[in-house]
C-alpha positions in Angstrom: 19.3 0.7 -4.6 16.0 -0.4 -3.1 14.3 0.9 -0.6 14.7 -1.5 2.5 12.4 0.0 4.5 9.9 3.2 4.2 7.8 5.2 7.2 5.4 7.6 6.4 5.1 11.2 8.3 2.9 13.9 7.7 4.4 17.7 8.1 2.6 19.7 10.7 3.0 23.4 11.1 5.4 23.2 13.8 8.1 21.7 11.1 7.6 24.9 8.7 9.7 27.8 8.6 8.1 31.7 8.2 8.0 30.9 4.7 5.6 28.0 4.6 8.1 25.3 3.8 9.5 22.5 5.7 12.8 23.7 8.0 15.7 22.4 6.4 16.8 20.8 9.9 13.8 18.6 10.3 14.7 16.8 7.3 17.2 15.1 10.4 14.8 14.8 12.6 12.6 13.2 10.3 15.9 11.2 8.7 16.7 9.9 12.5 12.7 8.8 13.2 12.7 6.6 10.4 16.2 5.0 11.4 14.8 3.9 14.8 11.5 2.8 13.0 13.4 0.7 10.8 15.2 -0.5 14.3 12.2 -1.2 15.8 10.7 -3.3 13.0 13.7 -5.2 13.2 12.5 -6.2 17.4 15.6 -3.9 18.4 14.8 -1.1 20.5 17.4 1.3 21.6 16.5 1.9 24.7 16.9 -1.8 26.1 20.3 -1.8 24.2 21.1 1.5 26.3 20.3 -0.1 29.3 21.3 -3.8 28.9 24.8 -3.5 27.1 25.4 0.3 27.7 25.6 1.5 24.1 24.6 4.0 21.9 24.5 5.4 18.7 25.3 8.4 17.8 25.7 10.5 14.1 29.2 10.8 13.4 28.4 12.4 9.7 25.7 14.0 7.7 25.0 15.4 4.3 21.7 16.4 2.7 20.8 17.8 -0.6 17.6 19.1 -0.9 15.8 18.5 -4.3 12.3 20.2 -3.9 10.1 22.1 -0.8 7.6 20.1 1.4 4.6 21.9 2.3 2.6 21.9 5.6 0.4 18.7 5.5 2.2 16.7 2.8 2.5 13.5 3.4 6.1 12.7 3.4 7.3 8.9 2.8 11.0 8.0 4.2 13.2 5.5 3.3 15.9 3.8 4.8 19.0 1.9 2.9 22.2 0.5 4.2 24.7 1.5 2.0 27.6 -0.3 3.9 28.5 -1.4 7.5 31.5 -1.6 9.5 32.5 -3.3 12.9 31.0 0.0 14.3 29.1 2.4 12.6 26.8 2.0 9.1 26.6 4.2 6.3 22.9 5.2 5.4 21.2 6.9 2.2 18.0 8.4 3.3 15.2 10.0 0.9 12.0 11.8 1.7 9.7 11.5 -0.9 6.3 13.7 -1.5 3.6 11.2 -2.0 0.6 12.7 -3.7 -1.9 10.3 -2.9 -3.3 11.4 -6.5 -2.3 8.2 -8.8 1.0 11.0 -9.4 4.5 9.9 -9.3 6.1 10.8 -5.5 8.2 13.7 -5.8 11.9 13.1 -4.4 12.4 15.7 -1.8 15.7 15.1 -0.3 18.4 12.9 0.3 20.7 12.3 2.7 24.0 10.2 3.9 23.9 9.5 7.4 27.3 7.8 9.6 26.1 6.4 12.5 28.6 5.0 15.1 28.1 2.7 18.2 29.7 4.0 20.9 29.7 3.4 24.9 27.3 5.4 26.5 29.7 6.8 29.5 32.7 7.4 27.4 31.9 7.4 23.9 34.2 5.4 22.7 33.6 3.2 20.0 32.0 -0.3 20.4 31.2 -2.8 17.9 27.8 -3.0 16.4 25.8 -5.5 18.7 25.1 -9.0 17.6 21.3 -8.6 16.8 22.0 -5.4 14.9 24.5 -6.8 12.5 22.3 -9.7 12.2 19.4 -7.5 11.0 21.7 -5.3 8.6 22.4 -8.6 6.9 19.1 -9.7 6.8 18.0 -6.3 5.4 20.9 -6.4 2.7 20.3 -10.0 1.5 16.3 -9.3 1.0 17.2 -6.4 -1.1 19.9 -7.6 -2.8 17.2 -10.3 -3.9 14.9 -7.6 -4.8 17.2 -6.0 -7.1 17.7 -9.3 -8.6 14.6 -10.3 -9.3 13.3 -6.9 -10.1 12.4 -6.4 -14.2 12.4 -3.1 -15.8 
C-alpha cells in the first residue's frame, strides 16, 4: 500500500521519556497530527466542520506496534493510508518512519491502525462522513490505486 500522504515532524525533548527515547504515547499524538494534515491538504479543516455541521471525529480504535526507538531530534516522516471507509468512520494504517537525511534507507519505526468515527458533537452519536470528506477519501484512494498500478519494481 502506498503512502497517500506523508508529514514530517522532528522529536523535541519534551516527546522523550527518562530514557532518551520517544514516549510510546506520542506516537498518537503524532499519528493524530498527520491525520488532520492530511485533512487540511485536502481544504477540510475540522474546525469549520465543528462549527458549520456540528460534527466531530473521534478515535473509536487504536493499535500500534512499535518496530524500533526514535531519538530526540530525529526527524520523523508520517504517513497516512486509507485502508477502508464506511458511512461513518475510516480505517487508517499509520507509519513513522526515521529518515536519516544520510542517502540511508528510512527506518520504519512504528505502525499503527487507527478507527475514526464521525460523530455529533453534543451527543456523540454517529453521523455519516460529510460530503467533502468522502469525496477526498475517494480522491486519495483512486490516485493511489493508480500509483500502485503504474508502479515497477
Amino acid at each position: 500500500m502506498t503512502a497517500a500522504f506523508t508529514w514530517q515532524v522532528r522529536v523535541y525533548y519534551e516527546d522523550t521519556d527518562a530514557g532518551g527515547i520517544v514516549f510510546y504515547a506520542n506516537y498518537l499524538k503524532f499519528f493524530e497530527r498527520a491525520r488532520t494534515e492530511w485533512l487540511r491538504s485536502g481544504g477540510i479543516d475540522q474546525s469549520t466542520l465543528a462549527k458549520e455541521q456540528d460534527i466531530a471525529f473521534v478515535v473509536m480504535r487504536t493499535s500500534v506496534d512499535y518496530h524500533c526507538p526514535a531519538t530526540l531530534d530525529n526527524e520523523l516522516k508520517l504517513s497516512v493510508m486509507v485502508e477502508r471507509h464506511g458511512r461513518a468512520s475510516v480505517d487508517f494504517i499509520q507509519e513513522a518512519w526515521r529518515d536519516h537525511n544520510t542517502g540511508a534507507a528510512p527506518t520504519l519505526i512504528a505502525t499503527g491502525r487507527i478507527k475514526v468515527a464521525c460523530v455529533n458533537r453534543h451527543d456523540l452519536r454517529p453521523r455519516p462522513l460529510p460530503e467533502s470528506v468522502c469525496r477526498f477519501i475517494q480522491d486519495t484512494f483512486e490516485q493511489t490505486t493508480l500509483e500502485q498500478s503504474t508502479h515497477v519494481d
